[in-house]
VOPAGU-2260 file (C-alpha; in pm, 1 decimal, decimal comma):
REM VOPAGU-2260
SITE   aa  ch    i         X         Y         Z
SITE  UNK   A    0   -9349,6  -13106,9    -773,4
SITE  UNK   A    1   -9392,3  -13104,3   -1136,2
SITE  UNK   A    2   -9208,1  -12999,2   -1428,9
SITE  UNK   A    3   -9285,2  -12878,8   -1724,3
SITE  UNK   A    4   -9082,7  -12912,8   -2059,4
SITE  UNK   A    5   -9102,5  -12740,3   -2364,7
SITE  UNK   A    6   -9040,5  -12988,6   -2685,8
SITE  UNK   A    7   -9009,3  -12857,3   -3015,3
SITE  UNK   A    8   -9294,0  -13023,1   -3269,8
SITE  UNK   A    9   -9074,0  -13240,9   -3457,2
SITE  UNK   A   10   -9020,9  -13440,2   -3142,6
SITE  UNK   A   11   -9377,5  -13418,5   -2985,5
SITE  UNK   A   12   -9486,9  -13610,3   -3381,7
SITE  UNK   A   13   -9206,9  -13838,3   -3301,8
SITE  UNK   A   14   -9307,6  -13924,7   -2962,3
SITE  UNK   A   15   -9659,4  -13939,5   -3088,0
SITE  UNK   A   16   -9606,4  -14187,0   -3337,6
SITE  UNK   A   17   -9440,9  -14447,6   -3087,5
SITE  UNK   A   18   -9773,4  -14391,3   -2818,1
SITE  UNK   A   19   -9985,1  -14709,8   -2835,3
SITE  UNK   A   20  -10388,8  -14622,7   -2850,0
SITE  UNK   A   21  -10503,5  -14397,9   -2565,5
SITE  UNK   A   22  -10140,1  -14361,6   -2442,1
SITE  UNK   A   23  -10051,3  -13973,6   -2403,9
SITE  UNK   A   24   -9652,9  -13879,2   -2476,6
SITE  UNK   A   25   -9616,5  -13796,2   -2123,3
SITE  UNK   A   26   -9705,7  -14161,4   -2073,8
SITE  UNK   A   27   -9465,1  -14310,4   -2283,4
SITE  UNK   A   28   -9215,8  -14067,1   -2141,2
SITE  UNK   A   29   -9265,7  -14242,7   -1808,0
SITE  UNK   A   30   -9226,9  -14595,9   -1936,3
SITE  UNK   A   31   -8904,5  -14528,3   -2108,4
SITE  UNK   A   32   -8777,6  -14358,4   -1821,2
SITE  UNK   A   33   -8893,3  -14589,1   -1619,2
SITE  UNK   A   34   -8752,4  -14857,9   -1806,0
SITE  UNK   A   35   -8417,8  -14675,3   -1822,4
SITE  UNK   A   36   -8400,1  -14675,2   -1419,3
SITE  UNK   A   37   -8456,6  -15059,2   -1429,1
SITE  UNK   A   38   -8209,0  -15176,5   -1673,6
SITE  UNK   A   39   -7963,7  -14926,7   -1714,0
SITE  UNK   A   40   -7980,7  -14852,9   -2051,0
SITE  UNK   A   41   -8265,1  -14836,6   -2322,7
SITE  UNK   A   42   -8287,1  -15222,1   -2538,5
SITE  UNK   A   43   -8252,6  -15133,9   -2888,7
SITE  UNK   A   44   -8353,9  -15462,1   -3143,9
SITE  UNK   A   45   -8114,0  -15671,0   -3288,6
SITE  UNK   A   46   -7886,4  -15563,2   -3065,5
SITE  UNK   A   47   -7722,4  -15861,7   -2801,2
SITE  UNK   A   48   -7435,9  -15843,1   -2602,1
């Protein structure tokens, strides 16, 4: 089944401006959350435990 979300536009620019060429937002959406399931948390730079 899918879902559908409303975002407001402030966050659709935001997610636009992290898509790499030809990626859609919904795309990206998916490798974060995918990402997310596999390690637990999101990686942030600079950051080391």
């Amino acid at each position: 089944m899918t879902q559908t979300l409303e975002i407001s536009d402030d966050l659709k620019d935001r997610l636009d401006s992290h898509c790499e060429d030809g990626q859609s937002p919904a795309e990206l959406i998916e490798e974060l959350v995918s990402m997310y399931e596999t390690e637990g948390a999101f990686l942030q730079e600079g950051y080391s435990e």
